[in-house]
N, C-alpha and C positions, 0 to 999 in steps of 0.2 A: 480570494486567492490565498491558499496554504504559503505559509512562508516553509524556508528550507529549514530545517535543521539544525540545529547549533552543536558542532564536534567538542562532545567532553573530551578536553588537555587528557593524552596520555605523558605520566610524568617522567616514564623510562624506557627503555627498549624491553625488561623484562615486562611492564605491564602492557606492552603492546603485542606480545611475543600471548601473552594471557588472551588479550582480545583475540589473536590470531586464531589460537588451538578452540578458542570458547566458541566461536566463529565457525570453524573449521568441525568441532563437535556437531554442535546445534545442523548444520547441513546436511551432516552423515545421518543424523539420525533421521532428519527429512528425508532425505533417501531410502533408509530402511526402513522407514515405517509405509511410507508409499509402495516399496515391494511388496510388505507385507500385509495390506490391506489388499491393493490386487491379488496375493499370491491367494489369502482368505477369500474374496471374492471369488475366484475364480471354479478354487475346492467348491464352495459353494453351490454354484450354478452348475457343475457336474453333477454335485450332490442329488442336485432337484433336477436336473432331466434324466437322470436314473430313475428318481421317485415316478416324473411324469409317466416316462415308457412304461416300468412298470405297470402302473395305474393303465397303461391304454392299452399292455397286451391283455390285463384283467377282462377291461371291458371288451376287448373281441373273441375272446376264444371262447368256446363251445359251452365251458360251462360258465356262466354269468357267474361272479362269487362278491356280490353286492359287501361283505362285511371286511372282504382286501383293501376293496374299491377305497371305504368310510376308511380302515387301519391307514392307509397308504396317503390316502389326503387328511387326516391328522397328523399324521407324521411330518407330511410335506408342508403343513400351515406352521405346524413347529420349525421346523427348520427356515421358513421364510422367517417367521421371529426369531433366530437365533443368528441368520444372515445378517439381517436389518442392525441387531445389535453387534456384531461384529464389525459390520463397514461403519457405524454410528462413533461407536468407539476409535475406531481405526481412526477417522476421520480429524475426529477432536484432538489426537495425539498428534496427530500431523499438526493441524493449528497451532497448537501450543509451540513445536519445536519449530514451526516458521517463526513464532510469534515472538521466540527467545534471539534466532536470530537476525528476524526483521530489528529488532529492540539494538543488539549491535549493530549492526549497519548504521542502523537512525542516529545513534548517538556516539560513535568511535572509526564509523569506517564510510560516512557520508562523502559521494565526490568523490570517493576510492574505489569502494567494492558495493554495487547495490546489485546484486545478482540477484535476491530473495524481494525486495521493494519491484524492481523491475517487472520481474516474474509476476507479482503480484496487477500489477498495472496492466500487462500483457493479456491474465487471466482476467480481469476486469472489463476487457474488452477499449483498455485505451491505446494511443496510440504511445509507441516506446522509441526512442532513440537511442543510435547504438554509435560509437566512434568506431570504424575499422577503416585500419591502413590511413586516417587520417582523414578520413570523408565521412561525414555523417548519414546514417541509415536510419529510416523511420519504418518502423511495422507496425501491426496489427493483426489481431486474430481476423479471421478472415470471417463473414458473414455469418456463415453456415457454423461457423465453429461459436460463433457469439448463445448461438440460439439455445443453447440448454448447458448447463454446466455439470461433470461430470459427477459430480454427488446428486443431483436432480434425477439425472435419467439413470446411474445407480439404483437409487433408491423405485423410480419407474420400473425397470427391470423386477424386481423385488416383489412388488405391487402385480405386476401382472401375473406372476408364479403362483402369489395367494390367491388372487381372482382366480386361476383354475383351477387353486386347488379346490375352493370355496364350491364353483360350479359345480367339478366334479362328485363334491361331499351331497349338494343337494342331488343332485341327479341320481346318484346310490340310494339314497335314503329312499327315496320319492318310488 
């Protein structure tokens, strides 16, 4: 069993006032980096079902143009690697600004504020209690939501784009 936490003494209200905004920073940028990992994500996956239509009105219209087909699925296998690196990225930068202020929580604002430890626990798949209105509430992600976590089937997504782009490439070639 984890023991709890031991709260570093804040020695004044301005050094608590410091933990606050540090706190209050470190969340914001969890938040805009989260946007902007979806927002990139998202450009993305337009990106490449452009490519794919593309590539599939290639292959149905009248004249076959085998060398679109190859241009279009290179293109699209690049852009799956430039996705991949982009949510890859995105991802790690989010880590780190939980990680900054998971680190406050743990050590200035334990038994106060664990919005970001909680969260954590929650995405982990455990079960969370919550005080509202003075009755305690116990949750958990719920099954279905346990089963794959959103950077997994991300990166799934990603994976499957290049498998047709791949198919694709051979089938022109061939």
């Amino acid at each position: 069993m984890t023991e709890a936490p031991s709260l570093k003494k804040v020695s004044s209200p301005e050094e608590m006032e410091n933990v606050r905004v540090g706190y209050q920073v470190a969340v914001n940028f969890v938040w805009y980096l989260g946007e902007m990992v979806w927002a990139k994500y998202n450009a993305m996956l337009v990106a490449n079902s452009v490519v794919i239509a593309a590539i599939g009105i290639g292959l149905t219209s009248q004249q076959l143009l085998p060398m679109l087909t190859v241009g279009l699925s290179v293109v699209g296998l690049i852009l799956c690697t430039l996705w991949f690196q982009l949510v890859k990225r995105g991802v790690d930068q989010l880590s780190s600004y939980m990680a900054a202020a998971r680190e406050l929580e743990d050590e200035y604002l334990a038994n106060r504020v664990r919005v970001i430890s909680r969260g954590n626990d929650f995405a982990a798949g455990k079960q969370v209690t919550y005080q509202i209105g003075g009755k305690s509430k116990t949750i958990r992600m719920s099954s279905w939501g346990r089963l794959m976590r959103t950077q997994a089937a991300s990166y799934l997504v990603i994976a499957v784009f290049a498998v047709v782009y791949a198919l694709m490439l051979i089938q022109a070639l061939q």
